[in-house]
C-alpha positions as CSV (number, residue, x, y, z in Angstrom):
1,X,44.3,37.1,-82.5
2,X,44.4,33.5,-84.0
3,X,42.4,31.4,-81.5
4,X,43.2,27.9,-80.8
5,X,40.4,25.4,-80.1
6,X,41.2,22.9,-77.9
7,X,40.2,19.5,-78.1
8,X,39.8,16.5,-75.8
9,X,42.0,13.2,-77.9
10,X,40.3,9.7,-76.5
11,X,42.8,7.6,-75.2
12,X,42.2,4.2,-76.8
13,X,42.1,2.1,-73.8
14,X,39.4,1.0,-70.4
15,X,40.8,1.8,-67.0
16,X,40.1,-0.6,-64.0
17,X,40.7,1.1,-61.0
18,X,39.7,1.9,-57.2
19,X,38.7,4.7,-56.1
20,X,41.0,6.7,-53.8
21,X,40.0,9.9,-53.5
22,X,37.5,12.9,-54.5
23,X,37.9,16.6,-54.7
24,X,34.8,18.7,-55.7
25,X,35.0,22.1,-57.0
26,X,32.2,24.1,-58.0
27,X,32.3,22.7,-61.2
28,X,34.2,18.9,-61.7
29,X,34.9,16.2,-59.4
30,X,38.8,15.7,-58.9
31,X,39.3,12.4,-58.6
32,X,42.2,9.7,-57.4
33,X,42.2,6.1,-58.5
34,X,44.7,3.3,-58.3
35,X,44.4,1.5,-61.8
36,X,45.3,-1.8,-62.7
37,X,47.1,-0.7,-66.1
38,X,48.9,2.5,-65.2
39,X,49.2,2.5,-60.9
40,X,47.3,6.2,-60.1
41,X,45.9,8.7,-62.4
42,X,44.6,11.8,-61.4
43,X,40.9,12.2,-63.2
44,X,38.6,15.5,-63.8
45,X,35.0,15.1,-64.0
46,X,32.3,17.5,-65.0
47,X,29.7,17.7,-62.3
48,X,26.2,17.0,-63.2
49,X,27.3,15.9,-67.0
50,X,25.4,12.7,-67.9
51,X,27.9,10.7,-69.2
52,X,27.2,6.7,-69.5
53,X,27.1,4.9,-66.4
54,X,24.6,6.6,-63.7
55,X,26.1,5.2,-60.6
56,X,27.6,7.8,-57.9
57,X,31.6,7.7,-57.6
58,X,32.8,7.1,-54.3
59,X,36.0,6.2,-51.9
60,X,37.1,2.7,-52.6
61,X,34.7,2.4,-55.1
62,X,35.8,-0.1,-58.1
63,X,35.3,2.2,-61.2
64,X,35.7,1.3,-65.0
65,X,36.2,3.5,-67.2
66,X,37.7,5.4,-70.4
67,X,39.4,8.7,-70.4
68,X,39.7,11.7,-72.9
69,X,43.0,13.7,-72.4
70,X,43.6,17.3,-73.1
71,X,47.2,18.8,-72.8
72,X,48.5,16.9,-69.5
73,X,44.8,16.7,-68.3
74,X,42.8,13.5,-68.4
75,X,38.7,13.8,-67.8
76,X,36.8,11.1,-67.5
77,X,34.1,9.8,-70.3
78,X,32.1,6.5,-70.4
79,X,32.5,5.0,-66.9
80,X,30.6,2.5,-64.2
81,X,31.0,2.4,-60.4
82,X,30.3,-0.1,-58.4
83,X,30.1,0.6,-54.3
84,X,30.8,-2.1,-52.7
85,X,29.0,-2.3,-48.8
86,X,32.2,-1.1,-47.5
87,X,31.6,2.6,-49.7
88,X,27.8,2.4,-48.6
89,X,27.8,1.2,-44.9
90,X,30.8,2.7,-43.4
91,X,30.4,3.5,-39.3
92,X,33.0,5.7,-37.9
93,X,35.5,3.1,-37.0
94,X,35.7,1.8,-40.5
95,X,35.8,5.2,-42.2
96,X,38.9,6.3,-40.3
97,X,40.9,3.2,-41.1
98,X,40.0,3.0,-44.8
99,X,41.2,6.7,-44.6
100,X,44.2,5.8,-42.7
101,X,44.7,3.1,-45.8
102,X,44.2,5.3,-48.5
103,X,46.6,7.7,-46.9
104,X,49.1,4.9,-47.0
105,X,49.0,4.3,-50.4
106,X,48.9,7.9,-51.4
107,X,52.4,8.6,-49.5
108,X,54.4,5.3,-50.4
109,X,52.8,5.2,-53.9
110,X,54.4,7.9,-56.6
111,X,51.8,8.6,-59.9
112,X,52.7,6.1,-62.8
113,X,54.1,3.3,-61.0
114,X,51.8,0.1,-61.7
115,X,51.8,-2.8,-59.5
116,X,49.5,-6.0,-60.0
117,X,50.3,-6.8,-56.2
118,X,49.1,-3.5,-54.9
119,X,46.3,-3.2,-56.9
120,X,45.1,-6.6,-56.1
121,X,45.8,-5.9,-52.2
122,X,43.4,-3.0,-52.6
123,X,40.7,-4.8,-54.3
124,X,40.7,-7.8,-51.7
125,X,41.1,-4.8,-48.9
126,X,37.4,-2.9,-50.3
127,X,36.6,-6.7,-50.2
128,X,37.4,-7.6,-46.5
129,X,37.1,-4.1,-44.4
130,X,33.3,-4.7,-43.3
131,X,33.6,-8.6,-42.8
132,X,36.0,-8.6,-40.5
133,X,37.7,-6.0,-37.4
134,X,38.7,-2.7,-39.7
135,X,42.0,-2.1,-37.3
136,X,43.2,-5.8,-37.9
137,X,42.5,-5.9,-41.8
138,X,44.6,-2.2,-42.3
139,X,47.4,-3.0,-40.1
140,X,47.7,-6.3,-42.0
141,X,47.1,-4.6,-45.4
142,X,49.5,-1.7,-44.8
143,X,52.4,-3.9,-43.6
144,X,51.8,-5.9,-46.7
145,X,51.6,-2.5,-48.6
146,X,55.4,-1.4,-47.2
147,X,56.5,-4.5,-48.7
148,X,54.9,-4.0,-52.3
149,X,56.3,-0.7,-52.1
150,X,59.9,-2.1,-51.9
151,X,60.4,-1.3,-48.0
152,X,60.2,-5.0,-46.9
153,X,61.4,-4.8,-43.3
154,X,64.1,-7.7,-42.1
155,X,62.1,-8.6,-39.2
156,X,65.4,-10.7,-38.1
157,X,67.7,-7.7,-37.7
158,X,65.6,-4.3,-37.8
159,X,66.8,-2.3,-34.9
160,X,63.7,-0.2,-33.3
161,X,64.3,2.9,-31.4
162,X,61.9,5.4,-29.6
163,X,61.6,8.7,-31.0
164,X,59.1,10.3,-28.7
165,X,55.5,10.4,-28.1
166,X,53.0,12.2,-29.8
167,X,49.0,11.9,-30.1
168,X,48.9,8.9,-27.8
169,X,51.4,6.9,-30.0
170,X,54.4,6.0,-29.6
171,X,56.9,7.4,-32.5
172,X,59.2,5.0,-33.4
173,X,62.3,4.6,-35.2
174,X,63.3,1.6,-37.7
175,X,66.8,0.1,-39.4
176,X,69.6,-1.4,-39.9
177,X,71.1,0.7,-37.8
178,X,70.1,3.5,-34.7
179,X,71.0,6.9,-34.7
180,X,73.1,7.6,-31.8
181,X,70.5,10.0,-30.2
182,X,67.5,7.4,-30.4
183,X,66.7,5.2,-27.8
184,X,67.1,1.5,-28.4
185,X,64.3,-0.7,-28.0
186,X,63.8,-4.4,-27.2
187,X,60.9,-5.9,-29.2
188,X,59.5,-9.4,-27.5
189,X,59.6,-12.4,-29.6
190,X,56.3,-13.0,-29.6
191,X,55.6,-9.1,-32.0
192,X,58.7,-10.2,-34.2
193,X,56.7,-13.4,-34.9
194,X,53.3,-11.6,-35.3
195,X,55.4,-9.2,-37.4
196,X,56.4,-12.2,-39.9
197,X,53.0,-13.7,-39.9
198,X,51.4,-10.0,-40.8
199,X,53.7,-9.8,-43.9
200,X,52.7,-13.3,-44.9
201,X,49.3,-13.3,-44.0
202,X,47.0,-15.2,-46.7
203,X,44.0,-13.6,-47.4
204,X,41.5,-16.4,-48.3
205,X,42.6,-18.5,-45.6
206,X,40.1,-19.5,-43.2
207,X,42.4,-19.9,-40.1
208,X,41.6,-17.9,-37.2
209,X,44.8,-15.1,-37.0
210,X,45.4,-15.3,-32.7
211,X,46.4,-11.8,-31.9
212,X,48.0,-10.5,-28.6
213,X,46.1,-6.8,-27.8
214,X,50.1,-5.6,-26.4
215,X,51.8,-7.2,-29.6
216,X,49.4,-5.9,-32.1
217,X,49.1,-2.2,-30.3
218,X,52.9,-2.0,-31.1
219,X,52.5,-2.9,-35.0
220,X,50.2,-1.0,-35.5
221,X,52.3,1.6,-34.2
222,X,55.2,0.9,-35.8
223,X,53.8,0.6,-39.1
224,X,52.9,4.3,-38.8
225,X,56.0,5.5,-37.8
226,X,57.2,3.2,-40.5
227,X,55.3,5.0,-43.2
228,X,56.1,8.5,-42.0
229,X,60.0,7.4,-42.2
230,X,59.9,5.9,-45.7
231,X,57.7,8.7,-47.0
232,X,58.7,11.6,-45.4
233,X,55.4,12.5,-45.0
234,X,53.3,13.2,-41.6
235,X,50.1,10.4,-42.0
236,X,47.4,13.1,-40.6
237,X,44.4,10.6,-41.1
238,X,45.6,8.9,-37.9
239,X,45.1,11.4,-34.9
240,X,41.3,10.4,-35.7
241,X,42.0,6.7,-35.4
242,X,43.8,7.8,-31.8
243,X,40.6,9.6,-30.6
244,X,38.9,6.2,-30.7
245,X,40.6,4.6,-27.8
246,X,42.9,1.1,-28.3
């Protein structure tokens, strides 16, 4: 039997990423991470294998890095991770919405699609989640997200219907048009124009944002009903973020 060995080809080029997600098996650490050059790439790391760069991957932490591929499988080689507070210091509140956010990303953004804007959005939301209210910064972030992702709601013109109720939320419905078997629904001016300002909203300004409790309970809402729409997929991260009350 003529045995093939395998070897691992170094890809001639340093990753800047965030940290998405981790998956550990006995033996490697599956990881997820939005990169600047290539959007996400799924990583393999060896458990306990010193490689350079001792610091501990985490959830949204900011990891450099070079890869060595095998077949269709990419490991990770030299790397450094830094944890920012919000990877270290997370309470429950903010765990569930940087969960909720990651989520987002995972089901609106397919593997190899690379995006300055989201990647940048990411980095200033791993920035901002422990300085100010976590619910505020990923409702603003994940409406900004739908945009990047080439969903850009017409706040003008998009109908809004009610589908139903599930988990304490309200499921709704959004488009150009309504299906004839969902319920129309009147949004107030006052969320359209919230809406806008959400989509807009500059991060390094120093402006107080002045947010209605009603108004912003139905974006955040419809954001997640938004999501599940556009993705197809059900966001499971949230039923935590309902068993913390409004």
């Amino acid at each position: 039997m003529n045995m093939m060995k395998r070897y691992k080809t170094p890809i001639n080029r340093t990753y800047h990423g965030v940290v998405l997600k981790i998956k550990k098996s006995d033996l490697y650490q599956h990881i997820t991470v939005y990169t600047k050059e290539e959007g996400l790439l799924h990583i393999v790391h060896r458990r306990g294998k010193k490689i350079l760069g001792n610091h501990t991957i985490l959830p949204l932490g900011w990891l450099i890095f070079n890869i060595l591929k095998e077949e269709q499988i990419l490991f990770l080689s030299e790397f450094e991770c830094t944890n920012t507070k919000a990877t270290l210091n997370l309470s429950l509140d903010y765990f569930i919405y940087s969960q909720i956010f990651i989520e987002m990303i995972l089901s609106l953004i397919p593997p190899g699609v690379t995006d300055h804007q989201i990647y940048q959005l990411l980095c200033t939301y791993t920035q901002t989640l422990l300085k100010k209210d976590p619910r505020i910064v990923t409702i603003i972030a994940g409406w900004q997200l739908i945009g990047y992702a080439g969903y850009y709601p017409d706040v003008n013109y998009m109908q809004i219907g009610i589908l139903g109720k599930k988990k304490n939320r309200i499921l709704y419905y959004l488009g150009d048009n309504l299906p004839i078997n969902v319920l129309p629904h009147k949004l107030m001016p006052s969320v359209r124009t919230l809406w806008k300002t959400l989509l807009q909203y500059n991060w390094n300004t120093t402006a107080v944002l002045q947010i209605n409790k009603t108004d912003i309970v139905i974006l955040e809402n419809l954001l997640y009903s938004y999501i599940e729409q556009c993705s197809e997929k059900e966001l499971k991260s949230i039923n935590a973020r309902y068993e913390l009350g409004e």
